[in-house]
C-alpha positions in Angstrom: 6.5 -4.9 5.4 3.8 -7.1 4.5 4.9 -11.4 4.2 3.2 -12.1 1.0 4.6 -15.4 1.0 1.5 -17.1 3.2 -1.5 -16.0 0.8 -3.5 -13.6 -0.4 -5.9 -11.2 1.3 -8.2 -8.8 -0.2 -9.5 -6.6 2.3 -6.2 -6.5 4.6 -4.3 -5.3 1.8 -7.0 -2.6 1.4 -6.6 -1.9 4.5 -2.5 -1.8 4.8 -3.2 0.8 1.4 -5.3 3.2 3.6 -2.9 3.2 6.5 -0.1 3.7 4.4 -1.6 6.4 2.1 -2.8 8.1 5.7 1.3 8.2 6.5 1.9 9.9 3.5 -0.9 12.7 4.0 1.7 14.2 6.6 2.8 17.4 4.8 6.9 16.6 6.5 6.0 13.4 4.7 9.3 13.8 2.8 11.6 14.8 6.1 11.2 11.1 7.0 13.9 8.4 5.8 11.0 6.1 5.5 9.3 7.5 3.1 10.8 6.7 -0.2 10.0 3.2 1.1 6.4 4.2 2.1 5.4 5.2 -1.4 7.2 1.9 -2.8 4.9 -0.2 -0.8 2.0 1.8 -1.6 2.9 0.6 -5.2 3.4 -3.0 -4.6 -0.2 -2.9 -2.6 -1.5 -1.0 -5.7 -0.3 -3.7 -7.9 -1.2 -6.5 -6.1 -5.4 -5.2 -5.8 -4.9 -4.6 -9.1 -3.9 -8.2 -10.4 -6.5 -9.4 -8.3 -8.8 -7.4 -9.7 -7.8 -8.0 -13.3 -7.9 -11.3 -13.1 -11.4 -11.8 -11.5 -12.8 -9.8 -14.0 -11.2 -11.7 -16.8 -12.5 -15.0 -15.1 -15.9 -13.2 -15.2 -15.4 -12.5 -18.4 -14.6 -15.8 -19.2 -17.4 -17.6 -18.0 -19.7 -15.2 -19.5 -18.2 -16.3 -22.7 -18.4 -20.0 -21.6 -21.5 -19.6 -20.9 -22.3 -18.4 -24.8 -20.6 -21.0 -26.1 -22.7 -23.4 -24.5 -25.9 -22.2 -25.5 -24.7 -21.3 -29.0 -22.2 -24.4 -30.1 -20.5 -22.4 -32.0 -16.9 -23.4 -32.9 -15.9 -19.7 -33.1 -17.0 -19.5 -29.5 -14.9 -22.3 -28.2 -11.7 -21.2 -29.5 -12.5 -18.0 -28.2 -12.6 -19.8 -25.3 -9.6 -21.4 -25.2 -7.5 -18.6 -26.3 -8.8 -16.3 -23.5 -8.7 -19.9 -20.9 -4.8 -19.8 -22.0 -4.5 -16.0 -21.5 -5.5 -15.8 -18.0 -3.8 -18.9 -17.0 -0.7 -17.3 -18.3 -1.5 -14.1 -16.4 -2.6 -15.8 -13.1 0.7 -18.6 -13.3 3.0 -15.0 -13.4 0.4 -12.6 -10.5 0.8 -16.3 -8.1 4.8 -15.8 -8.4 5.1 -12.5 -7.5 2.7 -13.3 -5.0 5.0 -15.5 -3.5 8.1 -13.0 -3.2 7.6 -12.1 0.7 11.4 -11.3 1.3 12.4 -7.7 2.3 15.0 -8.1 -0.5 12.6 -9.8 -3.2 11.1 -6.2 -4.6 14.3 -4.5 -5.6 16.8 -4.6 -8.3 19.5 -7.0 -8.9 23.2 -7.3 -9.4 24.0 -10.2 -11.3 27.9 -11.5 -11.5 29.2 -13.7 -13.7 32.9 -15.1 -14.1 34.6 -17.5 -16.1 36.7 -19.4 -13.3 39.1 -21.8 -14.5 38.8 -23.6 -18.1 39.9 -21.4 -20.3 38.5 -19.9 -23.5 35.9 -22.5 -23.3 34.2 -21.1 -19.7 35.0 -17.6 -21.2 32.7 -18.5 -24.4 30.5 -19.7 -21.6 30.4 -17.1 -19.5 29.7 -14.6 -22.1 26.4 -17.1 -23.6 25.2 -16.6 -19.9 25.7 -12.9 -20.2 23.8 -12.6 -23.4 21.0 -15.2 -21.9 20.3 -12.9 -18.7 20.3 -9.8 -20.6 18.1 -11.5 -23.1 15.6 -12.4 -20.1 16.0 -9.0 -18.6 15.3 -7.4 -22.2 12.2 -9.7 -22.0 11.0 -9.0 -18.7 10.8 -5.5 -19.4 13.7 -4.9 -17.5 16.3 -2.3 -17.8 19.9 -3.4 -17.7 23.2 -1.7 -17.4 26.7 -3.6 -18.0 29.0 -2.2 -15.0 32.1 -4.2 -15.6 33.1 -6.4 -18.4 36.7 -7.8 -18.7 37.2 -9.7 -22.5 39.2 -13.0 -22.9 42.2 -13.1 -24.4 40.6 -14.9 -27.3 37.2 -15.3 -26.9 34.7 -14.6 -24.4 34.7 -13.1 -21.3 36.6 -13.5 -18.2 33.7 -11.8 -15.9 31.3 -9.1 -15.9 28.5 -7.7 -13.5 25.0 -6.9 -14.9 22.2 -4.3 -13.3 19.2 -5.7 -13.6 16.4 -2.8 -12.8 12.5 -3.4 -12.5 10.6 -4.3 -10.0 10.9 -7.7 -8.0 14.5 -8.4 -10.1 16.0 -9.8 -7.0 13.2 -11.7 -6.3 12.9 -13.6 -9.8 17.3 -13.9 -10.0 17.9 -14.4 -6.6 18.1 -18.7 -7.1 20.7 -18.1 -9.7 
């Protein structure tokens, strides 16, 4: 597995993709127990050259369009500008986190557990606000989540429950929480 934790580099990662995709031109490709995992990393790889290349072309783009604005001086240019300025800083802030998840773990799903403890039906109404916050996130996130155990207060709330978080890098972005 690749440490993506240390930086970024464009033509090893082209090359890792061409050694991997050579492992899976093996026609008893599917005999191995590795390969479910090669084909995920292929993916990641995939992803990551893709990002890259997404966001130099939108910086391209951008001062192109900068570039118009200042031979022009038109207004319509420069908020143009900024909107688009925003958008890839947005887009770049989220590729640069992903970058840095370099754990084995960071790529897969999570399982997210969350009890009540002692407190009463206040931590219960607590505990179920945190529920509806991490599903929210998930829902956000483009994740898909699954409720695998819930137990209900006596009077409000919960007294636990245990979330599946599934999409890639889940672990990575909940794994501080």
């Amino acid at each position: 597995m690749i440490s993506w934790g240390g930086g970024f580099d464009y033509h090893s990662l082209h090359k890792e993709l061409e050694t991997l995709k050579q492992k899976t031109s093996d026609p008893k490709i599917w005999e191995k127990p590795e390969a479910k995992s090669i084909f995920k990393e292929i993916k990641i790889i995939e992803n990551k050259i893709n990002d890259y290349e997404r966001i130099k072309k939108s910086l391209e783009d951008l001062e192109e369009l900068y570039v118009l604005a200042k031979e022009d001086k038109k207004e319509n240019y420069l908020s143009q500008l900024l909107n688009e300025s925003e958008l890839l800083l947005e887009d770049s802030t989220k590729v640069r986190y992903l970058n840095l998840m370099g754990d084995l773990a960071d790529q897969n799903n999570a399982f997210l557990e969350i009890h009540a403890g002692a407190g009463g039906t206040e931590s219960q109404d607590w505990a179920e606000m945190l529920q509806r916050m991490y599903i929210r996130w998930a829902e956000n996130n483009n994740s898909n989540v699954l409720l695998l155990q819930e137990t209900r207060g006596e009077e409000a709330g919960i007294k636990s429950c245990t979330l599946k978080i599934q999409n890639e890098f889940s672990y990575g972005w909940l794994k501080r929480e």
